[in-house]
C-alpha positions in Angstrom: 28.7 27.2 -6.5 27.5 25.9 -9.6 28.3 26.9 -12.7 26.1 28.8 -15.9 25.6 24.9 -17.3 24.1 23.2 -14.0 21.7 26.3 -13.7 20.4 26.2 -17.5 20.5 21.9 -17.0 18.2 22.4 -13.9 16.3 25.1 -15.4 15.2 22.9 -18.4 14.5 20.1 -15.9 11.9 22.4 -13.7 10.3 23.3 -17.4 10.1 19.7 -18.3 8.8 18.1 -15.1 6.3 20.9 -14.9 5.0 19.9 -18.5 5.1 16.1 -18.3 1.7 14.5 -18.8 0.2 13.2 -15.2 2.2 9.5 -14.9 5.5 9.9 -17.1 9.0 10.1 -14.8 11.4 12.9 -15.3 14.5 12.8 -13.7 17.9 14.8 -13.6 20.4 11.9 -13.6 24.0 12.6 -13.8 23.4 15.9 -16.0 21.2 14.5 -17.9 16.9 14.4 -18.4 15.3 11.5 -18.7 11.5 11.4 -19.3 9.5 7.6 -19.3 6.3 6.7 -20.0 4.2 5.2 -17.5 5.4 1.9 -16.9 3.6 -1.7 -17.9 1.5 -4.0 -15.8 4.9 -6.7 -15.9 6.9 -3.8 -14.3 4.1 -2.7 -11.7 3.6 -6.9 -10.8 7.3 -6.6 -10.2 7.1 -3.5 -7.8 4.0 -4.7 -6.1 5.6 -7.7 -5.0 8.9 -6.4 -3.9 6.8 -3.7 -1.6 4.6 -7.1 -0.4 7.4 -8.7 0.5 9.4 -6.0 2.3 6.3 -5.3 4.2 5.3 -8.8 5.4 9.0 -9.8 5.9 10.7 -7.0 7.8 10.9 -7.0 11.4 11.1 -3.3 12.0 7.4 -1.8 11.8 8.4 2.0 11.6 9.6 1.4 8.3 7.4 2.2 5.5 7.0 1.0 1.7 7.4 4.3 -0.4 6.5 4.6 -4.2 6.3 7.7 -6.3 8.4 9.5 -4.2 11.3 12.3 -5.9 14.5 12.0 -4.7 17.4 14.4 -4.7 21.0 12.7 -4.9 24.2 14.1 -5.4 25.2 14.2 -9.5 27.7 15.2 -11.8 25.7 18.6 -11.8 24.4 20.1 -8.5 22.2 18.0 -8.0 20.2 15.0 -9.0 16.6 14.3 -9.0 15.1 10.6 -9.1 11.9 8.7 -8.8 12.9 5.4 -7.6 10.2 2.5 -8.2 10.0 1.9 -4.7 11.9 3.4 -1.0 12.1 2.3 2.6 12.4 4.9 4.9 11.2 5.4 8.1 7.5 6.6 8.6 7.1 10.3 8.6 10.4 10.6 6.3 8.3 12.2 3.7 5.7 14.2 5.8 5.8 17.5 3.7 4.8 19.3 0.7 8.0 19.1 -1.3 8.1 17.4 -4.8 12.0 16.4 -3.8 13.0 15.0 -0.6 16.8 15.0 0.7 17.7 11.0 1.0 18.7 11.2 4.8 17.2 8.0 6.1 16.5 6.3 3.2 17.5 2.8 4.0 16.7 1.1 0.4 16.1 2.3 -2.9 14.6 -0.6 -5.6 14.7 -0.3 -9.1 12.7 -2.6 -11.4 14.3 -2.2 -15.0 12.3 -1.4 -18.0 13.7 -1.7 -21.8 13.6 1.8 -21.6 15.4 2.9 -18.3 18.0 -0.6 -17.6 20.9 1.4 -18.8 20.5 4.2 -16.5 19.4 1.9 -13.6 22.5 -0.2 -14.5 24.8 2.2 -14.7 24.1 6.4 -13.5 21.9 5.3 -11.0 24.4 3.7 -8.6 26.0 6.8 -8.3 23.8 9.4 -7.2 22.6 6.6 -4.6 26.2 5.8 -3.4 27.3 9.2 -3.3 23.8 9.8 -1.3 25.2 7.0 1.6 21.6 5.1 0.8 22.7 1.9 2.6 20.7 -0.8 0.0 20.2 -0.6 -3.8 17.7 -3.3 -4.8 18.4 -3.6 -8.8 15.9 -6.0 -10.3 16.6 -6.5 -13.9 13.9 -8.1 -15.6 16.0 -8.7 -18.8 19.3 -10.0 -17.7 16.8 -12.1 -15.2 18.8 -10.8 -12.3 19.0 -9.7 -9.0 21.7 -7.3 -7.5 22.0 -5.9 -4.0 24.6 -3.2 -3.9 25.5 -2.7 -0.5 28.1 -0.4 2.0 28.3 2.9 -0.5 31.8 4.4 -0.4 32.1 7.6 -2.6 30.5 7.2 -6.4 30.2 3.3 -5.8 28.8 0.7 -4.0 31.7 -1.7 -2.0 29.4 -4.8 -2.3 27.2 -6.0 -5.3 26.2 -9.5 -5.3 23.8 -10.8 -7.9 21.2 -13.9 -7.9 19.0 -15.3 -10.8 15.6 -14.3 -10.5 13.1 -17.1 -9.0 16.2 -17.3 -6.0 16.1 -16.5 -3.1 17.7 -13.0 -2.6 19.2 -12.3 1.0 19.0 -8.3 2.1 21.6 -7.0 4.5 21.0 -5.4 7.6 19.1 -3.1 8.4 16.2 -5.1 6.3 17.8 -8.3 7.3 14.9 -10.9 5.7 15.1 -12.9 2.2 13.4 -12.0 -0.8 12.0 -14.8 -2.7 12.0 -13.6 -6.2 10.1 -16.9 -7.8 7.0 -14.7 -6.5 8.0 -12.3 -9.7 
């Protein structure tokens, strides 16, 4: 049951994503609300490519390239809600009318960071997506120039996390199972 705070917390979040100009992110992350701006061309190069790649690469064509899609992931409230930059899922995961989706069968979230939003895709992020049991978190982070797969969630963390320079090649576990060539970003 949650308590008077989680209520009020979610309360100001329905008021605030209902508000937000057509384009801007708001997101209930660990107990707190985040709202971002639309992000830059650099950012959407980023995310284009990524969603390129894990199309033309995969080997499993009932998965589908997601992007705009709301989350909801287990926070240090009720409940979390996210907009990762981009989700694989299997086609027809998202075949409703709801603004937030439950993450059963989400098989990759990817994050692209922004100056704005690294901490929290460093750091709160991981969490909520662990805790969730999404197999893969792509974390691209365009200013430490790196690459980070966090694989095999176990509770709030992720049991594997290996990290690459950006412009090497970046291998994704199973089920994706191809390389990611990240001199294409």
């Amino acid at each position: 049951m949650p308590d008077d705070s989680d209520s009020s917390v979610e309360t100001a979040f329905e008021r605030i994503n209902a508000a937000a100009p057509r384009g801007w992110r708001v997101e209930l992350i660990e107990g707190d609300i985040y709202v971002t701006p639309p992000a830059n061309g650099e950012h959407e190069e980023f995310v284009s490519e990524l969603s390129a790649q894990a199309y033309e690469r995969r080997r499993d064509r009932r998965l589908r390239n997601y992007t705009g899609i709301g989350l909801n992931v287990p926070g240090a409230s009720e409940t979390g809600h996210v907009v990762p930059d981009m989700v694989i899922a299997p086609k027809g995961t998202f075949d409703d009318n709801e603004e937030w989706h439950e993450p059963a069968g989400v098989i990759l979230v990817a994050e692209v960071t922004s100056t704005s939003t690294a901490e929290r895709d460093r750091e709160k992020k991981i969490h909520g997506y662990a805790r969730a049991g999404i197999p893969v978190y792509l974390l691209i982070d365009r200013e430490a120039g790196e690459v980070t797969v966090y694989s095999d969630p176990s509770g709030d963390d992720y049991t594997k996390a290996p990290k690459r320079k950006l412009g090497l090649a970046v291998p994704l576990p199973a089920p994706l199972g191809f390389e990611l060539d990240t001199a294409e970003f």
